[in-house]
C-alpha positions as CSV (number, residue, x, y, z in Angstrom):
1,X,104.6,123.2,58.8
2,X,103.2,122.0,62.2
3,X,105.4,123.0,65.3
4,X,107.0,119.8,66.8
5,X,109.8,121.5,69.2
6,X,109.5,124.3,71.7
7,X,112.9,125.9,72.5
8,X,113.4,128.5,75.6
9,X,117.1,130.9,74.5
10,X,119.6,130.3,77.0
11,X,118.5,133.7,78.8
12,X,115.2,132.2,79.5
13,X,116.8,129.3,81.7
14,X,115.4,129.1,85.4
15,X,117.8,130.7,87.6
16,X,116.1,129.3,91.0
17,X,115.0,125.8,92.0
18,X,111.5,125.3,93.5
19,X,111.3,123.3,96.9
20,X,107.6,122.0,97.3
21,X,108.8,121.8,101.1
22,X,107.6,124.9,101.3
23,X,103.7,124.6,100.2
24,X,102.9,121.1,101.8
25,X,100.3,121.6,103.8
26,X,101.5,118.7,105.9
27,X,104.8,118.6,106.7
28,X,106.5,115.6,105.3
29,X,107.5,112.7,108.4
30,X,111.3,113.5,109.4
31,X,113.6,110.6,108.1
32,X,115.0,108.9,111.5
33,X,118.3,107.8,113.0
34,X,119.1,104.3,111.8
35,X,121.2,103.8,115.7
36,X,117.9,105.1,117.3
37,X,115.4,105.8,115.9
38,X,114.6,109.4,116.6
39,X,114.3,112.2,114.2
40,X,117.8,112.8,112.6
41,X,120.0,115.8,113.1
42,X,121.7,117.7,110.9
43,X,124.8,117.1,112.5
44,X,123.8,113.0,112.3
45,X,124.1,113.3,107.9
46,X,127.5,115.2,108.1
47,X,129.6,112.2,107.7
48,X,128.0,111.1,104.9
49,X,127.0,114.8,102.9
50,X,128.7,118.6,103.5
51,X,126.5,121.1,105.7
52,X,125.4,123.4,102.3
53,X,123.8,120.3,101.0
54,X,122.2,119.1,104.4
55,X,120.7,123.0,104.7
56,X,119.2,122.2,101.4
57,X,118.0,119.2,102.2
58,X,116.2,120.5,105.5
59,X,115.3,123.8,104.4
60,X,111.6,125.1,103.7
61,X,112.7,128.3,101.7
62,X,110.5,128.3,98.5
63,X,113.2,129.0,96.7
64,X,117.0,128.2,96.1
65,X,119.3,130.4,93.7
66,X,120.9,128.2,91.1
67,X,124.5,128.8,91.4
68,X,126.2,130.8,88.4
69,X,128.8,128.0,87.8
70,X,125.9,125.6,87.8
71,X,123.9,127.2,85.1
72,X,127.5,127.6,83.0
73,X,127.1,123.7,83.3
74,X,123.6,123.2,82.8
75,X,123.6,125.8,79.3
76,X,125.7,122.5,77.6
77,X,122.6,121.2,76.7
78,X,119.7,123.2,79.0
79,X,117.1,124.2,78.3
80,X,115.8,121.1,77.4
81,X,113.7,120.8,74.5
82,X,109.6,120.3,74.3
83,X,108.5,117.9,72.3
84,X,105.1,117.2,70.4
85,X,104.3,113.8,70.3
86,X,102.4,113.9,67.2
87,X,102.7,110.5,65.8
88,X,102.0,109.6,69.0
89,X,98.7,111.1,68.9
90,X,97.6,109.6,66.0
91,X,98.7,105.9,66.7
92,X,96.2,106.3,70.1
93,X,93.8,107.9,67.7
94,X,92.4,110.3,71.1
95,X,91.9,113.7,70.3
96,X,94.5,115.1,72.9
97,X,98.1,116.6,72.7
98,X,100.6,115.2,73.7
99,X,104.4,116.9,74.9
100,X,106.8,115.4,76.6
101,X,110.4,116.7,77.9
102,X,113.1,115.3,76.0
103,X,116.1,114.8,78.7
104,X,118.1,112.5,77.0
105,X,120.0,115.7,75.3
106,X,122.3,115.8,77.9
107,X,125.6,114.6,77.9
108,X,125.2,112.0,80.0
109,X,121.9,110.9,77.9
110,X,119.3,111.4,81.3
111,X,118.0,113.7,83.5
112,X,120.5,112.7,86.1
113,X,122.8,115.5,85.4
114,X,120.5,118.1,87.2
115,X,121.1,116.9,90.2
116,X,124.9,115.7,90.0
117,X,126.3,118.8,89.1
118,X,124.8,120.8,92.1
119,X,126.2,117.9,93.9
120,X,129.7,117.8,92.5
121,X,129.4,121.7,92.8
122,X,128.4,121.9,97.0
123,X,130.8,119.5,97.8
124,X,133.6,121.0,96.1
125,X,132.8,124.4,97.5
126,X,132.8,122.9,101.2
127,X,136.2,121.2,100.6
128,X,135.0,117.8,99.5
129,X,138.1,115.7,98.3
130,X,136.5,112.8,97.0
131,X,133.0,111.6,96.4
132,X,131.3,107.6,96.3
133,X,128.3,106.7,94.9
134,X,126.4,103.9,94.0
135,X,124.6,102.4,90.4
136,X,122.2,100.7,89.4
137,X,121.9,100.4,85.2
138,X,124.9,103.2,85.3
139,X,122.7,106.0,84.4
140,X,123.1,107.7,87.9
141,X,127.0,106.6,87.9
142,X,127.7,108.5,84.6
143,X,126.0,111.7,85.8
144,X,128.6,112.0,88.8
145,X,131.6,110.8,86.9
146,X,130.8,113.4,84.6
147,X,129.4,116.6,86.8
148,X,132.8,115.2,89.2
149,X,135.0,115.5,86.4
150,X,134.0,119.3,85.7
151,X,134.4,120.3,88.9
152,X,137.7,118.0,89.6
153,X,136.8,115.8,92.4
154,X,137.7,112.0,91.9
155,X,135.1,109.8,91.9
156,X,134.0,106.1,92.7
157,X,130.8,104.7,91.6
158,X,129.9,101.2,93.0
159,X,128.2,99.6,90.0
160,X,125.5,96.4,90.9
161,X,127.6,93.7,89.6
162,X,125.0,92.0,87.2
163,X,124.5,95.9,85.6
164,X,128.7,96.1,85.1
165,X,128.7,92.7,83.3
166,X,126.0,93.2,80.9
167,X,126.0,97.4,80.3
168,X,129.6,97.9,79.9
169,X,129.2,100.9,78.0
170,X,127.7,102.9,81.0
171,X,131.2,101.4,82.6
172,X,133.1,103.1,79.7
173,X,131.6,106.2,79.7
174,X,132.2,106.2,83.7
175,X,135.8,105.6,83.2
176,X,136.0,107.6,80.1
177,X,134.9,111.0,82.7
178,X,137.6,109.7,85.1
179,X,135.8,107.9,88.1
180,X,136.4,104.6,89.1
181,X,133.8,102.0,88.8
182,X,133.6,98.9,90.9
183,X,131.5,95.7,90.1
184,X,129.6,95.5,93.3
185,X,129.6,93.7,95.8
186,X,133.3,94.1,96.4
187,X,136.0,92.9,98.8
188,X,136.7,96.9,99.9
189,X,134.3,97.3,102.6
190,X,132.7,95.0,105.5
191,X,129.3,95.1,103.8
192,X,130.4,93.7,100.5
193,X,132.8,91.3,102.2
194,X,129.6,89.9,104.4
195,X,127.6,89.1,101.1
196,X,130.4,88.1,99.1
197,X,131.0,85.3,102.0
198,X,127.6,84.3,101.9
199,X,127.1,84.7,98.2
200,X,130.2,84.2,96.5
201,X,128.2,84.2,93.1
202,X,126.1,87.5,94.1
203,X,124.5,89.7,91.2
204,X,124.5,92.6,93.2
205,X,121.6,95.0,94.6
206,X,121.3,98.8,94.6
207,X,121.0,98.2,98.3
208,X,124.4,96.5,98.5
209,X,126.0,98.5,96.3
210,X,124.7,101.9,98.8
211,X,125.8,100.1,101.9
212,X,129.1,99.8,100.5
213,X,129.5,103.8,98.6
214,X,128.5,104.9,102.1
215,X,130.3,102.9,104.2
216,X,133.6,103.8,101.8
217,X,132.7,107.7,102.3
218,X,132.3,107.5,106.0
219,X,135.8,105.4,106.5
220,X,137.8,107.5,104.2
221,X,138.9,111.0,105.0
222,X,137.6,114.4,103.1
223,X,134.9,111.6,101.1
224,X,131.2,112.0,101.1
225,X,128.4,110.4,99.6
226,X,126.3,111.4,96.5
227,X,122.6,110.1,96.2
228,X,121.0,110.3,92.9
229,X,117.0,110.0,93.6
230,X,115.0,110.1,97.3
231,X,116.0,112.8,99.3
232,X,114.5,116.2,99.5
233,X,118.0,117.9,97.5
234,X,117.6,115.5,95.0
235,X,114.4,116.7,93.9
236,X,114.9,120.5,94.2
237,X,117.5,120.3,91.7
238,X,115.5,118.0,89.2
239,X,112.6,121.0,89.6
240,X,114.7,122.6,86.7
241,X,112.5,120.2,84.5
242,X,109.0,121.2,85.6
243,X,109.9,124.9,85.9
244,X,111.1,125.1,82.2
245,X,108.1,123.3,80.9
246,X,105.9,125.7,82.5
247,X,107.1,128.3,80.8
248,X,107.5,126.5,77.0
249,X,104.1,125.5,77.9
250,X,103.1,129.2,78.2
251,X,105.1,129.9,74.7
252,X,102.4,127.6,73.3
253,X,99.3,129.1,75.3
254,X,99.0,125.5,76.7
255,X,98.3,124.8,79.9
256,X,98.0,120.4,80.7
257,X,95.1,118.7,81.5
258,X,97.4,115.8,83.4
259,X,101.2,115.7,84.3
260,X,102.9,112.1,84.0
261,X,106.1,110.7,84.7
262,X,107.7,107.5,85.5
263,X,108.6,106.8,89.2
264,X,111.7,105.0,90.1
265,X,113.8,106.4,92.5
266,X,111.3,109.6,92.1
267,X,113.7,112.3,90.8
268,X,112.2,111.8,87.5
269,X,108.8,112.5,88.2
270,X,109.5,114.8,90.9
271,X,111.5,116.9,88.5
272,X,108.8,117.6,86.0
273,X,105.7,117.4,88.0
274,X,106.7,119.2,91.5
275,X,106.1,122.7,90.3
276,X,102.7,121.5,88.7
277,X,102.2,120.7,92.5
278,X,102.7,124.0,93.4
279,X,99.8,125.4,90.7
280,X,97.6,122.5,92.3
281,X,98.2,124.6,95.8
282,X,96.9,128.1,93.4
283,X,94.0,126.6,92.3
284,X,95.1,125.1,88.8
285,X,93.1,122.3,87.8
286,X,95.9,119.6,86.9
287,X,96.0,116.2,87.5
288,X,99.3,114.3,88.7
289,X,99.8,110.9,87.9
290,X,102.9,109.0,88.2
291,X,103.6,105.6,86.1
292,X,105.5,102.5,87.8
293,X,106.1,99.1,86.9
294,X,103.4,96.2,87.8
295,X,106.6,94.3,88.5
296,X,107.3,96.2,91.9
297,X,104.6,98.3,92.2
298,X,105.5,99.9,95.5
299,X,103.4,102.8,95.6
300,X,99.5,101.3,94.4
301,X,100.4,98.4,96.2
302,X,103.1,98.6,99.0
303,X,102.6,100.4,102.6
304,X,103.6,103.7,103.1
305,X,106.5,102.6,105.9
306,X,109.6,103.5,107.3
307,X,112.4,101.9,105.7
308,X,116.6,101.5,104.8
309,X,117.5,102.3,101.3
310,X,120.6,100.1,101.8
311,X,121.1,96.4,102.8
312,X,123.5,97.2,105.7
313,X,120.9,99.2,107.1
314,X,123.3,102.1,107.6
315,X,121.2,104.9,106.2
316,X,118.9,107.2,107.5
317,X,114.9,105.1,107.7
318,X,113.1,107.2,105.6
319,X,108.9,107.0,104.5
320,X,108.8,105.3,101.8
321,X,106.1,103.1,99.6
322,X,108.0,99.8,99.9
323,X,107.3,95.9,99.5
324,X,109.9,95.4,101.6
325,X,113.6,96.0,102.0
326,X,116.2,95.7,99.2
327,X,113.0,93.5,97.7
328,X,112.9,91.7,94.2
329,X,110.0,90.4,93.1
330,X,109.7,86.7,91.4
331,X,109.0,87.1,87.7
């Protein structure tokens, strides 16, 4: 019987994250002060995330221990499986092999997780209270309420309005971990209370819904703020992906030809391709390609620019492929 699944035991999880920080051999363009415009401080993001999470963001170590009570959450349903797409194979009819990473076996059915319960876990360490977020689909959302939840911190998950009407089971399983989730935009903050005047009918954007989990964590005492994809953070902890399939990869006696993942926010692709980065910097031959949409296709056709991830423009500008703030292109 042909092998389909590639298990690693529980022993054989990766006990440190990789930071491709460290191997760049450019340093990445600092993200700058939204007030003025000048390379951020650390002391600039402490309103909005603790000081163990901003060192991790900033740091060019190579590698970052995984916390033990991290990897006691992560063993629920890591290490992920390897799967061989074999039917696959034979509806292209190409003589390769196929594997892909199946994340979807976590509780919260993504790869979100990775990175929310590192969060949840820093921020309750450094005396975190209470933690805001924002959604898009809910995906994201239900990763926090659920890595919050395990680690006792109450949560509130801005959810784009159009997304909390027509996915209300992401809603459900938000409320059903104990956060709150709000339809966004809302009448709770300035920035949803300034679209909500213009645009009393408003669907919503991940922009709006960021301006207004931000603005709540920076208003409210003993709050912070939780990003799910983008930042530097984000992507160590997602490395967990990469680093594991490197080593059922090895199992095998496999070593890829090419590395693909979809690109959205970027912790998805980040996650499984960064330490495939780190062999390109070795000398493996590997090629890296990530997948977007032709509907907003931001990196093969946008300018690399500085840019807000919010509509209030309250965030740090970071360098970004972008079409153009908080943009929706016409079908």
């Amino acid at each position: 019987m042909e092998q389909i699944k590639t298990f690693l035991e529980e022993r054989e999880i990766p006990r440190q994250w990789y930071n491709v920080m460290a191997d760049l051999p450019t340093p990445m363009k600092p993200p700058l002060h939204p007030g003025t415009g000048q390379p951020i401080k650390p002391e600039d993001m402490a309103a909005i995330f603790p000081m163990n999470i901003i060192e991790q963001e900033a740091t060019t170590k190579r590698w970052i221990d995984i916390p033990e009570e991290v990897l006691q959450k992560y063993l629920l349903w890591r290490p992920s499986p390897l799967y061989r797409a074999r039917n696959f194979e034979k509806l292209l009819g190409c003589p390769v092999k196929i594997y892909y990473k199946n994340e979807g076996v976590s509780p919260a059915g993504s790869h979100k997780p990775n990175a929310a319960i590192p969060m949840a876990y820093f921020n309750k360490v450094a005396g975190t209270k209470r933690i805001t977020t924002e959604t898009g689909a809910g995906q994201w959302g239900s990763a926090l309420a659920m890595a919050c939840q395990m680690f006792g911190l109450p949560c509130r998950v801005y959810m784009v309005r159009i997304s909390y009407d027509q996915k209300p089971y992401r809603r459900m399983m938000m409320n059903a971990w104990g956060a709150e989730c709000l339809a966004s935009p809302t009448n709770l903050t300035q920035a949803g209370r300034s679209v909500l005047a213009e645009h009393p009918d408003s669907p919503g954007s991940l922009g709006i819904a960021i301006s207004e989990a931000i603005e709540d964590a920076v208003t409210t005492p003993n709050t912070k703020y939780a990003l799910g994809s983008v930042l530097n953070h984000v992507l160590l902890y997602q490395s967990i992906i990469g680093l594991e399939a490197q080593k059922q990869m090895a199992k095998l006696g496999e070593y890829p030809d090419v590395v693909m993942g979809c690109c959205g926010g970027g912790s998805n692709f980040a996650g499984l391709a960064l330490p495939y980065v780190s062999d390109l910097f070795t000398g493996k031959n590997v090629k890296i390609v990530g997948a977007e949409p032709t509907s907003c296709p931001t990196m093969t056709k946008g300018p690399f620019a500085y840019d807000f991830g919010d509509l209030a423009k309250s965030t740090p500008l970071l360098p970004m492929y972008t079409l153009g703030h908080d943009y929706i292109p016409a079908p």
